[in-house]
PAVOGU-583814 format. One record per residue (C-alpha): x, y, z. Coordinates in steps of 0.05 Angstrom, whole numbers. Layout:
PAVOGU-583814
R | X | Y | Z
R | X | Y | Z
...
end
This chain:
PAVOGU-583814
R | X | Y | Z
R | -1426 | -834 | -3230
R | -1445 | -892 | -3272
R | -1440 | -963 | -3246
R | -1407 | -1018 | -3285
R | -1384 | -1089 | -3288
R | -1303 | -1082 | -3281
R | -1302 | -1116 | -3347
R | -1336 | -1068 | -3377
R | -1284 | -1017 | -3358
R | -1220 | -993 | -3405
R | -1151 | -1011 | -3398
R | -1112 | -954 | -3364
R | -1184 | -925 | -3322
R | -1179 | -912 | -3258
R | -1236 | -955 | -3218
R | -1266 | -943 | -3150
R | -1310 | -1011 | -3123
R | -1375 | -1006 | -3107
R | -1395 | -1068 | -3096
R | -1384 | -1141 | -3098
R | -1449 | -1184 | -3124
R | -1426 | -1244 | -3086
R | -1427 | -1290 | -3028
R | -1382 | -1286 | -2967
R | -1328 | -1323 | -2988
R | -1317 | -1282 | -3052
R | -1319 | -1219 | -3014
R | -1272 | -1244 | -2967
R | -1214 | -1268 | -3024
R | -1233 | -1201 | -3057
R | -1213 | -1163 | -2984
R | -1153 | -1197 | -2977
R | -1140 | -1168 | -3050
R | -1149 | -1096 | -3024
R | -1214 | -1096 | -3075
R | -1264 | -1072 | -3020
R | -1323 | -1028 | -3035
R | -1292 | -949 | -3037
R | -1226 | -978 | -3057
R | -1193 | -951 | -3121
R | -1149 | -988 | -3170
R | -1130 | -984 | -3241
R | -1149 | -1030 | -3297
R | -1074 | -1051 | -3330
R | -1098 | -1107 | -3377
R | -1146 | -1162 | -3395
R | -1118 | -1224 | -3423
R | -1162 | -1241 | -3488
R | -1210 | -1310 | -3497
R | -1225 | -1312 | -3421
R | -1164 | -1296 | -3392
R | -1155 | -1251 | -3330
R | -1148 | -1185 | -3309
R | -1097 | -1151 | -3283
R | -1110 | -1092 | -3234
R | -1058 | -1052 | -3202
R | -1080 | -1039 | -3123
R | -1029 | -1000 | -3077
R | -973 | -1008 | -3119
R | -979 | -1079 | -3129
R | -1010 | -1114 | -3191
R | -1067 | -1180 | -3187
R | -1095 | -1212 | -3225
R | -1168 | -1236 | -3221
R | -1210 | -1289 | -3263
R | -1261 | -1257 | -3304
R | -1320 | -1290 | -3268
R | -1290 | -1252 | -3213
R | -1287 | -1188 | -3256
R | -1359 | -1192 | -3276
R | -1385 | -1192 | -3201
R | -1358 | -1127 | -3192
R | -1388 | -1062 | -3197
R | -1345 | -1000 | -3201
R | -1353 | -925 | -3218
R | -1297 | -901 | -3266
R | -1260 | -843 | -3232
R | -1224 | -780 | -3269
R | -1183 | -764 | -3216
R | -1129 | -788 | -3166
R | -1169 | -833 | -3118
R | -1142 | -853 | -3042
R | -1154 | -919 | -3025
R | -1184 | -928 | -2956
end
């Protein structure tokens, strides 16, 4: 699969993360989210001029800042994905 920033992803994909190009503390907010590498979620919206994202994880829906979105890499996914 192809790696690519989460912003570069479409509304209604289905996203499995790969990695987080950040420090500690990032990754840390990010695992709290339920955004950890081989986690899946799906891409509901992004807000236009700058605004967030909005990813639904487990049922629940978050929203992230897009300096956030742009440090992390995911692989688009075509099928049902379990999160781990």
């Amino acid at each position: 699969m192809i790696e690519k920033q989460l912003l570069e992803v479409s509304i209604g994909q289905t996203i499995r993360v790969v990695r987080v190009n950040g420090g500690e503390k990032l990754e840390n907010k990010l695992r709290q989210l339920g955004l950890l590498p081989g986690n899946c979620a799906r891409k509901v919206r992004q807000a236009p001029f700058g605004g967030p994202v909005l990813l639904e994880i487990d049922g629940r829906s978050i929203a992230i800042g897009r300096g956030i979105a742009a440090k992390i890499q995911v692989e688009e996914e075509n099928s049902e994905c379990d999160s781990h």
